[in-house]
DRENPA-3360 file (N, C-alpha, C; in nm, 2 decimals, always signed):
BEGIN
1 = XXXXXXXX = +1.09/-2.06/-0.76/+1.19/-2.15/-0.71/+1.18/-2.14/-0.56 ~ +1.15/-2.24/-0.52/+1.16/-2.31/-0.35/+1.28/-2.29/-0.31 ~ +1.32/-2.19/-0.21/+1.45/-2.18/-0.08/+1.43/-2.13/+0.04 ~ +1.56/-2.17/+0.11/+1.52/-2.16/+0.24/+1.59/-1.99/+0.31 ~ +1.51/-1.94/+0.35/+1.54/-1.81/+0.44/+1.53/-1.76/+0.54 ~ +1.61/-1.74/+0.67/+1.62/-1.77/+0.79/+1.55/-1.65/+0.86 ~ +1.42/-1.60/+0.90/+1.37/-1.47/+0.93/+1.32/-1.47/+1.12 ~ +1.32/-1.35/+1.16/+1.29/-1.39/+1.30/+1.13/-1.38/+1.29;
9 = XXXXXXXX = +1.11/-1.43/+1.46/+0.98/-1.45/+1.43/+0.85/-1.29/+1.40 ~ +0.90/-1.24/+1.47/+0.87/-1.08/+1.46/+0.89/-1.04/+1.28 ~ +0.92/-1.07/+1.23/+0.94/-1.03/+1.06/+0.82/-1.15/+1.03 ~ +0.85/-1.28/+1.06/+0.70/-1.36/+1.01/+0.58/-1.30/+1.04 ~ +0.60/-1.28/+1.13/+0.43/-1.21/+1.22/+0.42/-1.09/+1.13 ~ +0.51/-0.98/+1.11/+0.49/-0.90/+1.03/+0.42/-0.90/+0.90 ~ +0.52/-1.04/+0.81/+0.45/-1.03/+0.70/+0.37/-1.12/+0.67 ~ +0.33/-1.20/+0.72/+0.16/-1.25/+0.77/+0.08/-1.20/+0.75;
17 = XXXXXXXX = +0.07/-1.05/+0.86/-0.05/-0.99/+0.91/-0.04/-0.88/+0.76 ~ +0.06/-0.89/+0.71/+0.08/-0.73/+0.59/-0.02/-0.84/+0.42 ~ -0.02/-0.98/+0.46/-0.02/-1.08/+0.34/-0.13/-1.06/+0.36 ~ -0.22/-1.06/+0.50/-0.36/-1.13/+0.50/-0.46/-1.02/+0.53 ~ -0.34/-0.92/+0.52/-0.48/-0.76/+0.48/-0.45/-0.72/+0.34 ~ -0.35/-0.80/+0.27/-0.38/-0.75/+0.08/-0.45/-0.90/+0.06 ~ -0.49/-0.97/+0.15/-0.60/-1.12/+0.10/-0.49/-1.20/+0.04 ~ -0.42/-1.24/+0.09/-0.34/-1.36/+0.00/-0.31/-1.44/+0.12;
25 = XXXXXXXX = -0.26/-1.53/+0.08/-0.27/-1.71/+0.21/-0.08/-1.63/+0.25 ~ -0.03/-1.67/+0.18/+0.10/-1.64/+0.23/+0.16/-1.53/+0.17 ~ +0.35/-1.52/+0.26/+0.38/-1.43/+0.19/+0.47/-1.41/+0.12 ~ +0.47/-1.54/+0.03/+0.57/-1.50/-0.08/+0.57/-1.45/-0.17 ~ +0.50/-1.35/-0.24/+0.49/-1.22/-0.28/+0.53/-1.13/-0.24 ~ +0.55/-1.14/-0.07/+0.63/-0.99/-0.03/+0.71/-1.04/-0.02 ~ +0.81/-1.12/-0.03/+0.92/-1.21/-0.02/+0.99/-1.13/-0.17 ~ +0.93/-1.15/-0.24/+0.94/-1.14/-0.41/+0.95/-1.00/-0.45;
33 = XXXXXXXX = +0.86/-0.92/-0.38/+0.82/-0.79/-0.41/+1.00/-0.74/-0.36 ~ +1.00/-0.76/-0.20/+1.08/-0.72/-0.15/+1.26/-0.75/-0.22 ~ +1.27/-0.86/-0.25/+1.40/-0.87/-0.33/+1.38/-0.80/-0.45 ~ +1.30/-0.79/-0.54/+1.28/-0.73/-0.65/+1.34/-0.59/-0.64 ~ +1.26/-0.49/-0.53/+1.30/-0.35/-0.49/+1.45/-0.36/-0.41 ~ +1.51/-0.45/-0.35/+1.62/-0.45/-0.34/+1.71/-0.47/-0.45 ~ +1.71/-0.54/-0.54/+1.78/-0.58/-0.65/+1.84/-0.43/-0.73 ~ +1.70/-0.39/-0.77/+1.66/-0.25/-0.83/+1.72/-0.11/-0.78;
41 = XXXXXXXX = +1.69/-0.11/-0.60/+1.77/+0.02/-0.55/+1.94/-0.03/-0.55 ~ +1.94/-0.11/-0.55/+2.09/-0.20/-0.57/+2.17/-0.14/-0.74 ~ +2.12/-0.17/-0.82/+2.12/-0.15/-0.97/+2.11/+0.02/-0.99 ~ +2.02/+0.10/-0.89/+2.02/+0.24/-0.92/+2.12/+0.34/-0.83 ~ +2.14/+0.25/-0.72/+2.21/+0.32/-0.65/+2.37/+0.33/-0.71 ~ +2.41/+0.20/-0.82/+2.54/+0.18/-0.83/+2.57/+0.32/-0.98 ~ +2.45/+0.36/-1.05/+2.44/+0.43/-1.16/+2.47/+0.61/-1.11 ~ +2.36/+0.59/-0.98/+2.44/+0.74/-0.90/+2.57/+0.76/-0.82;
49 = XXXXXXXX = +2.64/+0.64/-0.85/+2.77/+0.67/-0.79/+2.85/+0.67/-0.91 ~ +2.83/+0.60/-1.00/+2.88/+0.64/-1.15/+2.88/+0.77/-1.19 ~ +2.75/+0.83/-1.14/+2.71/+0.95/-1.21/+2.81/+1.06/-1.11 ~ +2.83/+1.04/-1.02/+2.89/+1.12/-0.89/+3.02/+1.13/-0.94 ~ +3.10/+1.03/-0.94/+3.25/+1.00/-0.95/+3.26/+1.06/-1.10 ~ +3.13/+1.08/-1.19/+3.18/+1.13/-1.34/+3.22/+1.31/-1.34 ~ +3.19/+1.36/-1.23/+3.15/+1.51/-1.16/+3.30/+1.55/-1.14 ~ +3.36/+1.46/-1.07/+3.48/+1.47/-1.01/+3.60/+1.57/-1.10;
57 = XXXXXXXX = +3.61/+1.70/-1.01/+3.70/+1.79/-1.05/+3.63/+1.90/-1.17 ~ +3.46/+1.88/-1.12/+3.36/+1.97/-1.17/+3.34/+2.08/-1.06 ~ +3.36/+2.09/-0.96/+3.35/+2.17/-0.88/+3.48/+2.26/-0.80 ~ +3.41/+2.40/-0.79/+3.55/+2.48/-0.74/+3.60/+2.40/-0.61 ~ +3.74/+2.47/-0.51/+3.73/+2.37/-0.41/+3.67/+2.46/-0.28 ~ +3.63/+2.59/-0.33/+3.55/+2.68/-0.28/+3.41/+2.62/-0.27 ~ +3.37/+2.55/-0.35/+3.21/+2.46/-0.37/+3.22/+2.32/-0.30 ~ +3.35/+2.31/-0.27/+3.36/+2.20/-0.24/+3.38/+2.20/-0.08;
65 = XXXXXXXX = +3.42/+2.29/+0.00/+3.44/+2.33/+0.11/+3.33/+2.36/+0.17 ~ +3.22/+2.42/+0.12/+3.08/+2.48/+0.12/+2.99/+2.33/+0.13 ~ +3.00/+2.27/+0.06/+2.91/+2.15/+0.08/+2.93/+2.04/+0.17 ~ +3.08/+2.06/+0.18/+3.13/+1.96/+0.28/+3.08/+2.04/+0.47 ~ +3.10/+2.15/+0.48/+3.03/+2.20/+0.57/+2.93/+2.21/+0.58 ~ +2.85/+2.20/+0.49/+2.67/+2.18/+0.50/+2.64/+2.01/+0.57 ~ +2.69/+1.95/+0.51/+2.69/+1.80/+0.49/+2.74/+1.81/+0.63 ~ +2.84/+1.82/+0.69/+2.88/+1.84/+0.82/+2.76/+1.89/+0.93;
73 = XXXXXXX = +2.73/+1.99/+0.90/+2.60/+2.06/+0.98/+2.50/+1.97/+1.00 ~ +2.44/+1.90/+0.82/+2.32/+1.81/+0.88/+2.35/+1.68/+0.89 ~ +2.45/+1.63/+0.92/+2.51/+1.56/+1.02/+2.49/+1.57/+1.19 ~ +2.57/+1.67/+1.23/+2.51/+1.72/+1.32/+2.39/+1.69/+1.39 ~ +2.31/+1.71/+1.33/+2.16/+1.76/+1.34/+2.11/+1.59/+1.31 ~ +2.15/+1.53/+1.27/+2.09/+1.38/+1.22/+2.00/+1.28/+1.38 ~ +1.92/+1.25/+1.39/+1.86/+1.14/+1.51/+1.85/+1.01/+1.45;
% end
């Protein structure tokens, strides 16, 4: 299906030069590739927050204090 999608020119140039060193004319294939793997980490990401929230009130709050301060630390530390 033919639509329109508004991209800057720096993303065209990008995927141009990415189209025409796997040999192909254009790049609607990474167009396609790319929503595909979006769709997908979209679809998997919503199954680990299912899987997370099913946890809830699985851990001491001793475990829970402990992780939250880790998570805090590499935070911290994040660039």
């Amino acid at each position: 299906m033919r639509t329109t999608v508004e991209i800057t020119d720096a993303q065209r140039a990008g995927l141009l030069d990415l189209a025409a060193r796997r040999g192909e004319k254009g790049f609607s294939r990474l167009v396609q590739e790319a929503v595909d793997r979006l769709l997908a980490d979209e679809h998997e990401g919503k199954g680990r927050v299912e899987a997370a929230l099913a946890l809830e009130g699985s851990m001491t709050a001793e475990a829970a204090d402990e992780l939250t301060a880790s998570v805090a630390r590499l935070r911290s530390n994040w660039r």
